[in-house]
C-alpha positions in Angstrom: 46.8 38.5 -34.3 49.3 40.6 -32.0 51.0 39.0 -29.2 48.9 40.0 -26.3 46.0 39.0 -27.5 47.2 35.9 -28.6 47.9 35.3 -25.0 45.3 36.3 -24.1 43.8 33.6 -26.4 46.3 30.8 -25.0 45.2 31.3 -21.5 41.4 31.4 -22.3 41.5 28.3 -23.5 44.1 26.8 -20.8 42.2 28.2 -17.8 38.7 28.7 -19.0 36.8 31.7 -17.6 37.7 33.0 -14.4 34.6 35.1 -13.3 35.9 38.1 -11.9 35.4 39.8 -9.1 34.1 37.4 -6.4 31.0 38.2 -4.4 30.0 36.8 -1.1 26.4 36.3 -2.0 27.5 34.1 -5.0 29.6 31.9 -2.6 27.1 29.0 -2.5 25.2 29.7 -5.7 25.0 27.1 -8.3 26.9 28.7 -10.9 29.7 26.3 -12.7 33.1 26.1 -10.8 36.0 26.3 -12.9 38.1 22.9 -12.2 41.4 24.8 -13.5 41.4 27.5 -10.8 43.6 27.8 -7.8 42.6 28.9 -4.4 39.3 29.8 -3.4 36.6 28.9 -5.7 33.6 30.9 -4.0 32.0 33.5 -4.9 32.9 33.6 -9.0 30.8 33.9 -11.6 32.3 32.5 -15.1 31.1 33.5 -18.1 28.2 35.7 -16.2 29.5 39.4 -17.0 26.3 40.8 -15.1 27.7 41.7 -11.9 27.2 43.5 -9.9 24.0 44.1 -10.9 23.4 45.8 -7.1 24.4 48.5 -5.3 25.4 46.9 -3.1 27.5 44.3 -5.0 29.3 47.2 -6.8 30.0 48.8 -3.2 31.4 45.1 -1.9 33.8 45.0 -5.2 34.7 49.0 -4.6 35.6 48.1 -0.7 37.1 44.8 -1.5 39.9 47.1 -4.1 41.3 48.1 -0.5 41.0 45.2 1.5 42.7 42.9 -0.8 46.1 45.3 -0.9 49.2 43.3 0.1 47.2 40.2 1.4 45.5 37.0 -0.1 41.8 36.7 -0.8 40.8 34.2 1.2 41.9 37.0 3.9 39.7 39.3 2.3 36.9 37.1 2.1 37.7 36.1 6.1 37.1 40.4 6.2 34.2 40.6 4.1 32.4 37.6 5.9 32.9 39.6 9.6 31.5 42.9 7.6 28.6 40.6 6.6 27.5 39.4 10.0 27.7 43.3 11.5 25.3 44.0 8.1 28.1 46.2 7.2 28.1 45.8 3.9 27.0 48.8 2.1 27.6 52.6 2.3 25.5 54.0 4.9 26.1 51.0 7.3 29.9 51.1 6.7 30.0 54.7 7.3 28.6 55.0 10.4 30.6 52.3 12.2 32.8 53.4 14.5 36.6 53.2 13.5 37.7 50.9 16.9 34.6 48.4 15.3 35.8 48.2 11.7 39.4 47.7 12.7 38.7 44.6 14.4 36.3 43.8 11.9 39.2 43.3 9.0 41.7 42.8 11.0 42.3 39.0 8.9 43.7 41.3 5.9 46.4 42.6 7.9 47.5 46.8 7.8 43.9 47.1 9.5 44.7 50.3 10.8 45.4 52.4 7.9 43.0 50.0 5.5 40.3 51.1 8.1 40.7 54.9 6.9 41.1 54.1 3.5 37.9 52.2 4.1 36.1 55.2 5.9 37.6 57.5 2.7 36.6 55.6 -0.1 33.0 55.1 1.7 32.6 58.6 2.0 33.5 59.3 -1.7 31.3 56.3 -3.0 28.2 57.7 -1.2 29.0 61.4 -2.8 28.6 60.0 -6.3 25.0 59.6 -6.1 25.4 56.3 -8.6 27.4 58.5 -11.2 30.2 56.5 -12.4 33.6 58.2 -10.8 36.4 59.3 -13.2 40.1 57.8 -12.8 41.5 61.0 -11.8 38.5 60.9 -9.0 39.5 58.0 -7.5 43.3 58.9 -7.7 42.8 61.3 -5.5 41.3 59.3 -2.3 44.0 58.1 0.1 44.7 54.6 0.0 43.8 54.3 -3.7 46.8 54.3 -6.3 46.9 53.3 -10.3 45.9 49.0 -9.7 43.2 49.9 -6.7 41.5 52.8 -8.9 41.5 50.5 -12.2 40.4 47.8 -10.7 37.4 49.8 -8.9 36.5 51.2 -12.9 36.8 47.8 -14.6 35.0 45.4 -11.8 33.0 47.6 -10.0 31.7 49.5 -13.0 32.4 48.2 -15.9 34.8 51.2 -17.6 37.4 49.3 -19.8 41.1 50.1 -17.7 43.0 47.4 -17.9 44.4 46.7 -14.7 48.4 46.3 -14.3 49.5 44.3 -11.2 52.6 42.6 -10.1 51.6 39.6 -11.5 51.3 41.0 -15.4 54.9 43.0 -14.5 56.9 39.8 -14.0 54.8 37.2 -16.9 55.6 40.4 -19.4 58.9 41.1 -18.2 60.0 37.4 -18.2 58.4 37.0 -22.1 60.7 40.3 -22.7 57.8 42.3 -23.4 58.4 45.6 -21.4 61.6 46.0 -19.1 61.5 46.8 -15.5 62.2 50.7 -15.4 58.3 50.8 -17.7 55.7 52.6 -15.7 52.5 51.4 -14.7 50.5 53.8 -17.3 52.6 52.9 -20.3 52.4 49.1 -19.8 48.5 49.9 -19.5 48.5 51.4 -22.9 50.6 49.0 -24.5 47.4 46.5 -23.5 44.8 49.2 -24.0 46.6 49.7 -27.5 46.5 46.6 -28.7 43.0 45.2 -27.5 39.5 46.1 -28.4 38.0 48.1 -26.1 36.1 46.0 -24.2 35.5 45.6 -20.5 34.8 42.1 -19.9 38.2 40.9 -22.2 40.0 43.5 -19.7 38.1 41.4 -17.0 38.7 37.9 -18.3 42.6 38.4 -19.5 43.8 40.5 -16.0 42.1 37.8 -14.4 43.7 35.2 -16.1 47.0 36.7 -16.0 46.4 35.7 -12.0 45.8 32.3 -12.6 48.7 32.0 -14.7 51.3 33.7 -12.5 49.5 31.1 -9.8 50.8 28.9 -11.7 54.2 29.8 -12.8 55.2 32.5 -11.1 55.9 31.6 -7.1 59.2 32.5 -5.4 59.8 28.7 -6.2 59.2 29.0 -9.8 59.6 32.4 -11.0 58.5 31.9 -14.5 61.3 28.9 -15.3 58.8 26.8 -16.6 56.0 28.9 -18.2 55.1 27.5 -21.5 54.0 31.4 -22.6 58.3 31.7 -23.2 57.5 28.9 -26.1 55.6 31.7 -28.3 
């Protein structure tokens, strides 16, 4: 077994499943709560690798990529729940509300301005592909989308195995003296692509776990001091 994936392993059976990505209409439903998760608990689905099975779940996840850039979720779900009450959640509804409106709408994320364009962008482009599933180099190319945002659209919003790099998988893999800090964002996603199976709901489960973990361990406070990964 190679070292990521026991990891991966370790924090399975630490935090449980994590069900990735969080939908609004699942906030109340009575799917199983995970008792070891931080923060918000709505709107998960452990263990239920379904989703979205909508339209217009896969355009809340695709929408969500931007809002939740350089803020917390329960921001983003503050966002999503205003875009809910305007029935402004999905394509043709988002798109034709007026940029002044949507502004104020997510303004709880914070950078509402420019995430209001990226919004209006991304929209636009999601409406163009007709349900086809969009390639990275696609997405790449829309403003407001870079490497995490486009990878996370492909592995949540339709299932394509990318495994997402964040800040969060930087610092736990930097701090286990796994990758250095000059590595770039495409060779650190190989190294996991490499050395998993190919296989969009482990890509799902571990990136989400990775979350939880640096929840955990890796604050300002803690920075990693105490994470029991470092025992391996």
């Amino acid at each position: 077994m190679n070292q990521l994936f026991k990891i991966y392993k370790i924090l399975l059976k630490t935090y449980g499943q994590q069900g990735w990505w969080p939908l609004l209409e699942l906030s109340n439903s009575s799917l199983p709560k995970n008792p070891n998760k931080t923060g918000s608990l709505n709107g998960y689905h452990p263990g239920d690798y379904s989703y979205p099975k909508t339209n217009d779940q896969q355009f809340e996840i695709v929408i969500s990529t931007i809002l939740t850039q350089n803020t917390s979720w329960t921001n983003v779900e503050k966002a999503l729940a205003n875009l809910q009450k305007e029935n402004l959640l999905s394509p043709f509804a988002l798109q034709s509300c007026s940029l002044p409106k949507l502004k104020q709408l997510i303004k709880p994320v914070g950078y509402f301005n420019q995430k209001a364009n990226y919004l209006k962008e991304i929209t636009k482009f999601y409406i163009s592909l007709n349900g086809k599933v969009p390639k990275r180099e696609e997405l790449l190319n829309i403003k407001g989308v870079g490497p995490e945002t486009c990878d996370s659209i492909l592995l949540y919003a339709y299932k394509q195995p990318f495994f997402v790099i964040d800040s969060y998988t930087k610092r736990i893999l930097y701090n286990l003296k796994i990758i250095s800090k000059k590595q770039k964002y495409e060779d650190i996603q190989k190294l996991f692509q490499d050395n998993l199976p190919k296989d969009y709901k482990l890509y799902q489960e571990f990136h989400a776990l990775i979350v939880e973990h640096a929840k955990q361990f890796y604050t300002n406070r803690k920075d990693g001091k105490t994470d029991f990964l470092l025992k391996l």
